[in-house]
C-alpha positions in Angstrom: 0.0 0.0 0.0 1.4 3.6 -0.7 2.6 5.6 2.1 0.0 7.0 4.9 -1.3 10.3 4.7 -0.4 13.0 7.2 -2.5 13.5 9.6 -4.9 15.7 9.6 -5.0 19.1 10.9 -7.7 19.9 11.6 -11.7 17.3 11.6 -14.6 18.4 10.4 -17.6 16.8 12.1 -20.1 14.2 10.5 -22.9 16.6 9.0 -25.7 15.1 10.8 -26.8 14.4 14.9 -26.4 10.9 14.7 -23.8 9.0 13.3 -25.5 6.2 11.7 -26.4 5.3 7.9 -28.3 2.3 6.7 -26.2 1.6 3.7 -28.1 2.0 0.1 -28.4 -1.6 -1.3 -30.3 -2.4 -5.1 -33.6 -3.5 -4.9 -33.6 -3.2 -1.0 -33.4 0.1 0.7 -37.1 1.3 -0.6 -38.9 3.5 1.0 -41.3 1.5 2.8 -38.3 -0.2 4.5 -36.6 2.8 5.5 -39.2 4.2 7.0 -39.8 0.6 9.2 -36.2 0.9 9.9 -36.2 4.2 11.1 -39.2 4.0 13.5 -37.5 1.6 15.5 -35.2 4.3 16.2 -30.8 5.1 16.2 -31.3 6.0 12.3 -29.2 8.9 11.3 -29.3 8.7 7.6 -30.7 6.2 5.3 -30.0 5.8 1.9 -32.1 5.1 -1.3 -31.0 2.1 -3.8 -28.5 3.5 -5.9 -30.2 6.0 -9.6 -28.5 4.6 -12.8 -27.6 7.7 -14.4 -26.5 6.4 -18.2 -28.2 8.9 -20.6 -27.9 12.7 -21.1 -32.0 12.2 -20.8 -32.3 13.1 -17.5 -35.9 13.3 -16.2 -36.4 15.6 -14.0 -40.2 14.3 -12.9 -38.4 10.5 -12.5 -35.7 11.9 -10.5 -38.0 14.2 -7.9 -39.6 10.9 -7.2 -37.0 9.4 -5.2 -36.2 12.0 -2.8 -39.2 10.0 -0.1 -38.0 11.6 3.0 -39.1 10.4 6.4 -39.5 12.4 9.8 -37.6 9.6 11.2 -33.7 10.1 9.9 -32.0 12.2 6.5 -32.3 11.2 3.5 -29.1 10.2 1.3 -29.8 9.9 -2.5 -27.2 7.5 -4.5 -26.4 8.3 -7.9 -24.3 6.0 -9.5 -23.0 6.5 -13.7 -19.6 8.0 -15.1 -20.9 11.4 -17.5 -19.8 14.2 -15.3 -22.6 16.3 -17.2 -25.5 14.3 -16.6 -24.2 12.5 -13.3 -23.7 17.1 -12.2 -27.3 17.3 -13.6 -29.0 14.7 -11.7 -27.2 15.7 -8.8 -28.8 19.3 -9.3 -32.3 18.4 -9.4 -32.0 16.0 -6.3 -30.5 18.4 -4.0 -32.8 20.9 -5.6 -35.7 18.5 -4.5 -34.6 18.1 -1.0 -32.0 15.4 -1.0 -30.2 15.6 2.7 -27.2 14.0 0.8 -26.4 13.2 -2.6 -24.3 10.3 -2.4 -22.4 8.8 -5.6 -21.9 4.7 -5.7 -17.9 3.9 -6.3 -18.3 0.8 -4.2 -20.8 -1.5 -6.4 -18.7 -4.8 -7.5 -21.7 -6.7 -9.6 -20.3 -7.6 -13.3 -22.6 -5.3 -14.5 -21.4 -2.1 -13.1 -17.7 -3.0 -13.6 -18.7 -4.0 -17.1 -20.3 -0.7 -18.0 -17.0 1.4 -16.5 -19.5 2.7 -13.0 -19.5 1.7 -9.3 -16.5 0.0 -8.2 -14.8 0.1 -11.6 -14.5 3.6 -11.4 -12.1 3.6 -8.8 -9.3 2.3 -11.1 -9.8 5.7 -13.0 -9.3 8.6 -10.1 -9.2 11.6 -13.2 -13.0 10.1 -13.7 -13.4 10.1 -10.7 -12.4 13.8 -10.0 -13.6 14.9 -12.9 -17.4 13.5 -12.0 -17.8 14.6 -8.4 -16.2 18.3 -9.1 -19.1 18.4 -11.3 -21.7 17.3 -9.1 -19.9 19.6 -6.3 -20.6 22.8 -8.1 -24.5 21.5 -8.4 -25.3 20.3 -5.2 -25.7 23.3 -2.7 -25.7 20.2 0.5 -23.7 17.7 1.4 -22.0 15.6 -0.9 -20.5 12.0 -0.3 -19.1 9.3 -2.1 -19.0 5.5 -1.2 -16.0 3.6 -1.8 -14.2 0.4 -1.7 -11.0 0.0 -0.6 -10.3 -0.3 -3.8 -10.7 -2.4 -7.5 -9.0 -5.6 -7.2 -5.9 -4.5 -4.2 -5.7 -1.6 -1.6 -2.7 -0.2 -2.5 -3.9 2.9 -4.0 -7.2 3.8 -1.5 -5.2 6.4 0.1 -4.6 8.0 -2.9 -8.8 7.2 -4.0 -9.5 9.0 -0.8 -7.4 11.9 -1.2 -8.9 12.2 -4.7 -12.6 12.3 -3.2 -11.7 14.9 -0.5 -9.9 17.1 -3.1 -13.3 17.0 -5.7 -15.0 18.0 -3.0 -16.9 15.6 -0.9 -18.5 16.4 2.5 -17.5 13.4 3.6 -16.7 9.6 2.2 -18.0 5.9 3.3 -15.7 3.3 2.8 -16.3 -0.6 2.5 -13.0 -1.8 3.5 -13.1 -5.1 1.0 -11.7 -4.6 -2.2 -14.6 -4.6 -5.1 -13.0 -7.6 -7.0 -13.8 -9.3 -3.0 -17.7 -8.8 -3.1 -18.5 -9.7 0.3 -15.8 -12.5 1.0 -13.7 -12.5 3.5 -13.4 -10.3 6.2 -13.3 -6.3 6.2 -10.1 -4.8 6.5 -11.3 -2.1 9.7 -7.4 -1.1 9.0 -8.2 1.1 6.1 -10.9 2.5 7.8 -8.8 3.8 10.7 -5.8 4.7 7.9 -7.9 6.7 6.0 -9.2 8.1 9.3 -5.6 9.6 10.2 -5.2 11.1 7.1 -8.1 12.9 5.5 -9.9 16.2 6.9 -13.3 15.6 6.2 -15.3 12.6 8.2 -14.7 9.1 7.7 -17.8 6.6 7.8 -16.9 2.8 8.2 -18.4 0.1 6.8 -18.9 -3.7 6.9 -18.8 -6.8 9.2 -20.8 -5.1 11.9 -23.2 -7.6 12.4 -23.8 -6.6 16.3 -24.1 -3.3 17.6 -21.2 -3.8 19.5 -19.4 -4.3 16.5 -20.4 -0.7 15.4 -18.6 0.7 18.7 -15.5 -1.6 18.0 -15.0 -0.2 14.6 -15.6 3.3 16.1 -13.4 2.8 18.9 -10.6 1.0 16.8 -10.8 3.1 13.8 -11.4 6.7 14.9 -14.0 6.8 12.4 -16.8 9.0 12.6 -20.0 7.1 12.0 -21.0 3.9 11.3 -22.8 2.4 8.1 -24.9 -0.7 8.1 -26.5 -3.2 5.4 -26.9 -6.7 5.2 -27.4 -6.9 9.3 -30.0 -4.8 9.2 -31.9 -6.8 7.4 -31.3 -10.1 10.4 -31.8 -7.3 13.0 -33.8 -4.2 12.3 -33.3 -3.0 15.7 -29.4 -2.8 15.0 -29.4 1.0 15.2 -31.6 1.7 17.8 -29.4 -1.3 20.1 -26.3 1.0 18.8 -28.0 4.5 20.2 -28.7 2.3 23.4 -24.6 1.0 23.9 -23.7 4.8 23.2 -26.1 6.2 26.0 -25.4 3.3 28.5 -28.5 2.1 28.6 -29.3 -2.2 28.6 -29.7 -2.3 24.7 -33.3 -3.2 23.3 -33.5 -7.3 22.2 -36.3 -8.2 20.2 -38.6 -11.3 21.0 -40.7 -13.6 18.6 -43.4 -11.2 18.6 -41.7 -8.0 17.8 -39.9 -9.8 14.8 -43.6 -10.5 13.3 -44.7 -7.6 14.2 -42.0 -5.8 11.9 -42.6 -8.5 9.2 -46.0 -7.6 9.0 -45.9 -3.9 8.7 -43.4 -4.3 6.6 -45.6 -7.1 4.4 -48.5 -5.7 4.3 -47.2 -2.1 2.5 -45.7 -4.4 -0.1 -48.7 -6.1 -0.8 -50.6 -3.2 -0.9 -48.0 -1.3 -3.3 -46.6 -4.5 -5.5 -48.5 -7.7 -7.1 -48.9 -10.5 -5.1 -46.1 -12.2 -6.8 -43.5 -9.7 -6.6 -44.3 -9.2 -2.8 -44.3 -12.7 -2.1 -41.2 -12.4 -3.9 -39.4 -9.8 -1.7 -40.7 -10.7 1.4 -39.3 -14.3 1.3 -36.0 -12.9 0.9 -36.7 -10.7 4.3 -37.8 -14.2 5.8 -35.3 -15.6 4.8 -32.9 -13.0 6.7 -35.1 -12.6 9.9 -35.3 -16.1 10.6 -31.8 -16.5 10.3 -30.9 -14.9 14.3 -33.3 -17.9 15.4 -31.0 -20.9 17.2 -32.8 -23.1 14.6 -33.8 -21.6 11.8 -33.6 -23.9 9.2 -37.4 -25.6 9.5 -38.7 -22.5 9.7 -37.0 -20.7 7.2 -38.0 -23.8 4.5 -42.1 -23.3 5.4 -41.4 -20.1 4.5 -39.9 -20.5 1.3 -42.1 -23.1 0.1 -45.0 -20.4 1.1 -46.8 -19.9 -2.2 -48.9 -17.0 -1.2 -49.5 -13.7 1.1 -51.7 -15.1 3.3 -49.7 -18.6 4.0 -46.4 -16.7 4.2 -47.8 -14.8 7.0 -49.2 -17.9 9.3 -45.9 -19.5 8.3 -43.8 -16.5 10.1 -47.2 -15.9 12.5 -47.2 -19.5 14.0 -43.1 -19.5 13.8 -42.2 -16.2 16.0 -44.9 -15.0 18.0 -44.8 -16.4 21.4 -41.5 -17.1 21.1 -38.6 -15.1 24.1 -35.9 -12.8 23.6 -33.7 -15.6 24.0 -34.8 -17.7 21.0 -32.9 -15.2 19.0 -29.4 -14.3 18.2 -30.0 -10.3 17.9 -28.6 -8.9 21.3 -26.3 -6.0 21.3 -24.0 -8.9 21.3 -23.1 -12.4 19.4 -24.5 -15.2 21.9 -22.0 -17.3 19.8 -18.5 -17.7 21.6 -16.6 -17.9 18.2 -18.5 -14.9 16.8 -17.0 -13.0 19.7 -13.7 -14.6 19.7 -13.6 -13.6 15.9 -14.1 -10.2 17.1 -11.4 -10.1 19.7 -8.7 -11.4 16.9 -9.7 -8.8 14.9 -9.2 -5.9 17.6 -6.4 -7.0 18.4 -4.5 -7.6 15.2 -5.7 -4.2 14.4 -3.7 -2.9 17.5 -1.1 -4.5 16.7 -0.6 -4.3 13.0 -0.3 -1.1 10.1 -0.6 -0.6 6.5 2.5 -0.7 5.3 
């Protein structure tokens, strides 16, 4: 990896009271779940699926749409595309529309970004890069962030990415510390969090492997970061922020039992099926099944009935009949892992981040 940054001078503080995002993830973070996820509480900022900007065609109308803002946390609006004019335009009529945050997506690793040049493939290009967030800067009048990886296929030049970012003009950056060639194997590298940390002015947000609340407070307390963003966990454990506000206050965190897992499964079915056909609700709320059952000690009968369900009304009894009634205990999803190799997983992490540096 290239040599560290200097450290900073002087910090500027994350933009917003509380220093939690809920990371923007395709076909996922839509409105109706951001708002469920926010009414449990500990939500800072939550962020929309990511906009594919790949035309000059921008429409305006389509656009406006997307900035759904809920009285519950900011709203952060991802663009992701590689025209500086239209990705500068679109960034215009979203903050213009009320957009807390425009956010733009250098992190995404699917073959399909990388093969059209966006998301995580842009970050083997840093003059695109510069030259696309400069423009959105002189658009959007709020805060602007970018999303990163710790780079394409190998860290070595994320300090260097991050510099780039700060210098186009970013409010502040997010960074996923796997590399986008990774995906989601392995385990995040915290490490770049915290080198970045020491060496960029504006505020750091970490990302991935926090799967407990106390693993948000690790990667604050190890890293020096300045907020935490979370995805995939939220989906196990929608109460993930509000457990993470609890920790931070020094109050006994909030643990779920059977019947508050339903209860969110219902809310949260019952808007789909009132917004989407039957199919593509049953559709989308198998996969959130499929993720809340997951924290339950055995989840594997359950998590079948509810995959073979073939409609909205079985699909609920299945998940009716398998959580309600059920205690706190039955379930994975306190502040921390139950699971002693979870948490000694954890404790070789923190301490080979004590001990070791980027070179």
């Amino acid at each position: 990896m290239s040599a560290a940054l200097p450290r900073a001078t002087a910090s500027v503080a994350f933009p917003f009271p509380i220093p939690t995002m809920f990371a923007p993830m395709e076909g996922v973070t839509t409105p109706l779940l951001r708002e469920e996820v926010g009414r449990l509480g500990g939500l800072g900022v939550a962020c929309t699926e990511f906009i594919r900007i790949s035309s000059e065609v921008i429409r305006p109308e389509h656009l406006r749409k997307q900035v759904i803002k809920s009285k519950h946390s900011a709203l952060s609006v991802q663009l992701m595309g590689r025209g500086s004019d239209w990705m500068a335009g679109a960034a215009e009529v979203l903050s213009e529309a009320g957009a807390d945050v425009v956010d733009i997506n250098m992190g995404c690793p699917t073959r399909r970004a990388v093969k059209g040049g966006v998301g995580a493939a842009m970050l083997k290009d840093p003059v695109l890069l510069e030259d696309v967030l400069s423009s959105m800067r002189e658009k959007v009048t709020g805060v602007l962030s970018a999303k990163i990886r710790a780079g394409f296929d190998n860290p070595d030049q994320v300090v260097m990415i991050a510099q780039t970012v700060q210098r186009a003009g970013a409010d502040f950056i997010a960074v996923h510390p796997r590399c986008g060639s990774d995906h989601y194997k392995g385990v995040a590298d915290w490490r770049i969090v915290k080198h970045l940390k020491e060496g960029l002015d504006i505020p750091v947000v970490g990302n991935g492997d926090c799967w407990y609340a106390a693993d948000a407070l690790r990667l604050e307390a190890m890293t020096g970061c300045d907020g935490v963003m979370v995805g995939r966990p939220v989906l196990r454990n929608p109460w993930i922020f509000r457990q993470i506000q609890d920790l931070r206050s020094g109050v006994t965190p909030f643990r779920p039992d059977g019947d508050d897992l339903f209860g969110f499964f219902e809310r949260l079915a019952r808007g789909y099926h009132a917004s989407l056909p039957e199919i593509r609700a049953v559709g989308k709320l198998k996969e959130f099944a499929r993720y809340l059952t997951s924290s339950l000690q055995d989840e594997k009968s359950l998590t079948k009935q509810a995959l073979r369900s073939q409609s909205f009304d079985e699909l609920l009894k299945v998940l009716d009949s398998g959580l309600c009634g059920l205690p706190q205990e039955a379930f994975d999803l306190g502040a921390t892992s139950d699971s002693p190799s979870k948490r000694s997983a954890a404790d070789s992490l923190e301490a080979s981040l004590a001990t070791a540096s980027l070179a």
